[in-house]
C-alpha positions as CSV (number, residue, x, y, z in Angstrom):
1,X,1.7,19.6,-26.6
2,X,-1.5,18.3,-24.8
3,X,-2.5,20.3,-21.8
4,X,-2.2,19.2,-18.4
5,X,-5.9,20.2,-17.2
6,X,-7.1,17.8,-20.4
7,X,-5.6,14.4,-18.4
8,X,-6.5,15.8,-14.8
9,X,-9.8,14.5,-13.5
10,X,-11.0,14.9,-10.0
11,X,-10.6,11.6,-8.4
12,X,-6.7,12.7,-9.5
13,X,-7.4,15.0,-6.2
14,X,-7.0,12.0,-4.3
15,X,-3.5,10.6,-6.1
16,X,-2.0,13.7,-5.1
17,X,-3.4,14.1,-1.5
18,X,-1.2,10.3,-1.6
19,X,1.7,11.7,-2.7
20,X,1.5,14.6,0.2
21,X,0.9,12.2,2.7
22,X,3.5,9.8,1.2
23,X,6.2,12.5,0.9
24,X,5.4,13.9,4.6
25,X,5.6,10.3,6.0
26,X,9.1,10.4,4.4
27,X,10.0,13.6,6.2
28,X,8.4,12.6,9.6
29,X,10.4,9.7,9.4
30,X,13.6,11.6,8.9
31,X,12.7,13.8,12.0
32,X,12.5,10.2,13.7
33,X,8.4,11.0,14.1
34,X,8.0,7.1,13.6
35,X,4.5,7.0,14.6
36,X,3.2,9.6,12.4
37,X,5.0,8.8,9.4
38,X,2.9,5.3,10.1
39,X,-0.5,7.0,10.6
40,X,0.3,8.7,7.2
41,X,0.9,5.8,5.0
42,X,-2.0,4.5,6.4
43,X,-4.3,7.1,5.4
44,X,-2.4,7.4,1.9
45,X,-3.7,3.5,1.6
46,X,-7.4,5.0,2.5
47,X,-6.8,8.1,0.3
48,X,-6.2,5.4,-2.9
49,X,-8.2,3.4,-2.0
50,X,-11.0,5.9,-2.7
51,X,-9.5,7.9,-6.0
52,X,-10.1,4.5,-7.9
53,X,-13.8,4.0,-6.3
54,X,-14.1,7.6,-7.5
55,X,-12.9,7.0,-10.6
56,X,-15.4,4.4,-11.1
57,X,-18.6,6.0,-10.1
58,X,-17.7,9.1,-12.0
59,X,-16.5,6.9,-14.9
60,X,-13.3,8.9,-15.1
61,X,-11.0,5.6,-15.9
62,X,-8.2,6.5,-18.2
63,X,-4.4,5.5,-18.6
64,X,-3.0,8.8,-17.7
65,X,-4.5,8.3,-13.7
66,X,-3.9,4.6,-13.9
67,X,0.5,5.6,-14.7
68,X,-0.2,8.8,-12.4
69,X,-1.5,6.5,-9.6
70,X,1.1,4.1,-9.7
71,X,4.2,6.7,-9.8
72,X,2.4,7.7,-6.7
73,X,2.1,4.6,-5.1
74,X,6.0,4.2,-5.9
75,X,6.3,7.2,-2.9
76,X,3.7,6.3,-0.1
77,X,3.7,2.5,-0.6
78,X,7.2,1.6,-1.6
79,X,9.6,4.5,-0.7
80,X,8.1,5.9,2.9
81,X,7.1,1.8,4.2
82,X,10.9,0.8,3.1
83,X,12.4,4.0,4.9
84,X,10.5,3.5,8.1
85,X,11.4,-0.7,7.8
86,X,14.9,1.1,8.0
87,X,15.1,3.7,10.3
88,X,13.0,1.0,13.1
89,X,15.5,-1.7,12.6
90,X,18.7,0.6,12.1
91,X,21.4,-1.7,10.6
92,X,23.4,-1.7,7.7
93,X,21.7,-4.9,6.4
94,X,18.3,-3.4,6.9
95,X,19.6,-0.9,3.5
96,X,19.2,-4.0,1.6
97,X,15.8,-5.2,3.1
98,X,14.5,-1.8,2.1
99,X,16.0,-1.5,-1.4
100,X,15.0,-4.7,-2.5
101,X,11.3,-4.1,-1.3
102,X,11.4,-1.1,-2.8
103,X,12.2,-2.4,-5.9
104,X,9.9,-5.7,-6.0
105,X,7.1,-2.9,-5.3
106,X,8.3,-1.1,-8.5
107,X,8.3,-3.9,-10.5
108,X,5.0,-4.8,-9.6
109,X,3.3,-1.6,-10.8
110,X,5.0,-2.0,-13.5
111,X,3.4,-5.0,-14.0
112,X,0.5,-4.4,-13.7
113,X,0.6,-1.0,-16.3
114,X,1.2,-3.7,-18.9
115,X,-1.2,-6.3,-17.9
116,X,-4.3,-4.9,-16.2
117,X,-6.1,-5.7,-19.5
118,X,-5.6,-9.5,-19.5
119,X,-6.2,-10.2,-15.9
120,X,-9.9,-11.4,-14.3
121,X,-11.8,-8.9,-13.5
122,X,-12.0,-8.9,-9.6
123,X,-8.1,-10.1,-9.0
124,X,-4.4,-9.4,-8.8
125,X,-1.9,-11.1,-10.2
126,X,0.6,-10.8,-7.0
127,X,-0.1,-8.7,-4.0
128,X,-0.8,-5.3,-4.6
129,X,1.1,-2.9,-3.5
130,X,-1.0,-0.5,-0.7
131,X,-2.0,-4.1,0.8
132,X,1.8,-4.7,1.0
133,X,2.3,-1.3,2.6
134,X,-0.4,-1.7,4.9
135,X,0.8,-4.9,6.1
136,X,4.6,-3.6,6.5
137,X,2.9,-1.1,8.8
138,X,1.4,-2.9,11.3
139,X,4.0,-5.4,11.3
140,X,6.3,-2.0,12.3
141,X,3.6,-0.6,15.0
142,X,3.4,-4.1,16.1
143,X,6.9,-3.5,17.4
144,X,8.1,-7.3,16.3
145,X,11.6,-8.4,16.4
146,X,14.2,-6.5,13.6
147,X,14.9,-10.0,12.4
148,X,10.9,-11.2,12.1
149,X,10.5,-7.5,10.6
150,X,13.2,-8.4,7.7
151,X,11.4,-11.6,7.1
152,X,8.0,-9.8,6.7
153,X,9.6,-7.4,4.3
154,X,11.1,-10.6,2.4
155,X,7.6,-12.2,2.2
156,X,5.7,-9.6,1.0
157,X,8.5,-8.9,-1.8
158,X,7.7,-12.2,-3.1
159,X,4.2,-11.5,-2.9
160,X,4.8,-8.7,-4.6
161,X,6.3,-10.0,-7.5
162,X,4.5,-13.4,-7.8
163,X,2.2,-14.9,-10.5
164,X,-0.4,-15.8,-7.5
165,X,-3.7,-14.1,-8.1
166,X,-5.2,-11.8,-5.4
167,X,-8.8,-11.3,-5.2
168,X,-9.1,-7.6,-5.1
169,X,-11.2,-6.7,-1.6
170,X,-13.5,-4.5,-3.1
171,X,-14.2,-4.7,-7.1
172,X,-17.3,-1.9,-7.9
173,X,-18.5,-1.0,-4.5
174,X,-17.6,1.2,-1.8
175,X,-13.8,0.1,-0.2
176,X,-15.6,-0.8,3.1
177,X,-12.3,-2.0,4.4
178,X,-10.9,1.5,4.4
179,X,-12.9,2.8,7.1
180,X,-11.5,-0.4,9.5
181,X,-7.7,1.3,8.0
182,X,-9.0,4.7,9.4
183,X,-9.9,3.6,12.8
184,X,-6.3,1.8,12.9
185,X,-5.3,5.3,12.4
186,X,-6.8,6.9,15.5
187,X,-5.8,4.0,17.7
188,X,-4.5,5.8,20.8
189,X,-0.4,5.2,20.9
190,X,-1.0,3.0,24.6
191,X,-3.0,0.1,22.4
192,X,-1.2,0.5,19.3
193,X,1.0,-2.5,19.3
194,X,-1.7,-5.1,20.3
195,X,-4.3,-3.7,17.9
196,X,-1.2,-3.4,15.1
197,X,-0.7,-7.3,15.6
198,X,-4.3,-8.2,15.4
199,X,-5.1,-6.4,12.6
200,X,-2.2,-8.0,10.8
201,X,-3.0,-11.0,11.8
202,X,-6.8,-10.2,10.3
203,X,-5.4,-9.0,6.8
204,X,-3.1,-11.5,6.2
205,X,-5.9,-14.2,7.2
206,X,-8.5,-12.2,5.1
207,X,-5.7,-12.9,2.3
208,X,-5.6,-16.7,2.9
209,X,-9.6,-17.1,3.6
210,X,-10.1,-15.6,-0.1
211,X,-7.2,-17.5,-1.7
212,X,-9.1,-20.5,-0.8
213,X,-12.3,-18.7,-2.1
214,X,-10.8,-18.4,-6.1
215,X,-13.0,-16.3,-8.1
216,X,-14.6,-18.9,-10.9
């Protein structure tokens, strides 16, 4: 029996400081702490963001982090964003919203365990799933309609699962767009909604500008 320690590398550090922050976004958001639990899932986007740039300087790449990673992002990015989709819109259709988001999210790590070694280097094929968590976020501190909310969550589901190929936002170098996540964090509650809305509206228009900007 192979020793734990022997898989464990320290940019793993950083998958488990996303399961704590997904797994206390969960409980936040069964105290009805809304806000918090969306602040969390925020910085567990930042925090993986990072453990893969890690990984790559210190060339500490390996199959065990890339199946430990995803099972992680299966908490902060699928579980905790479906839960507080949920508990904001508070109907019993929203249950089937959040279970079938939950599950296109699943499917799409598992995806991409099987198939990371065919695809271009520098894309996706279909939305990864932080981006989707990030977006559900700030869709739900945007404070939108339940009904646009469920058509959000509907949208990036597809996206999810898709064969369209994302181009990755940062392939070798430092995740610059994390540090624009971690000022969305300490956004003070009064501006949240109208800085939630435009930065969704600047992701999913980052998305479209590099869709049209297909990497050759």
């Amino acid at each position: 029996m192979h020793e734990m320690r022997i898989f464990l590398k320290k940019a793993d550090l950083l998958t488990f400081l996303n399961i704590a922050l997904g797994l206390t976004a969960i409980i936040f958001i069964l105290n009805n702490s809304l806000d918090l639990a969306s602040r969390l899932i925020l910085v567990a986007v930042v925090a993986d963001g990072f453990d893969g740039y890690f990984a790559r300087r210190s060339k500490t790449e390996s199959e065990f982090g890339m199946n430990f990673d995803s099972l992680s992002d299966c908490i902060s990015f699928g579980v905790a964003p479906a839960l507080l989709l949920y508990s904001y819109i508070f109907s019993w259709w929203a249950v089937f919203i959040a279970v079938l988001y939950v599950s296109a999210g699943v499917l799409r790590l598992a995806r991409y365990n099987v198939t990371f070694k065919d695809m271009k280097e520098g894309t996706f094929i279909g939305m990864p799933i932080p981006l989707g968590a990030l977006l559900m976020v700030l869709a739900i501190s945007g404070d939108l309609h339940g009904v646009l909310l469920a058509g959000i969550a509907l949208l990036l589901s597809y996206l999810m699962v898709c064969s369209i190929n994302f181009t990755k936002f940062a392939t070798k170098g430092f995740p610059v767009q994390n540090l624009a996540i971690l000022l969305l964090v300490a956004v003070p509650v009064s501006y949240l909604v109208f800085v939630s809305r435009i930065a969704f509206v600047g992701f999913m228009g980052g998305i479209l500008i590099r869709k049209k900007r297909k990497p050759t």
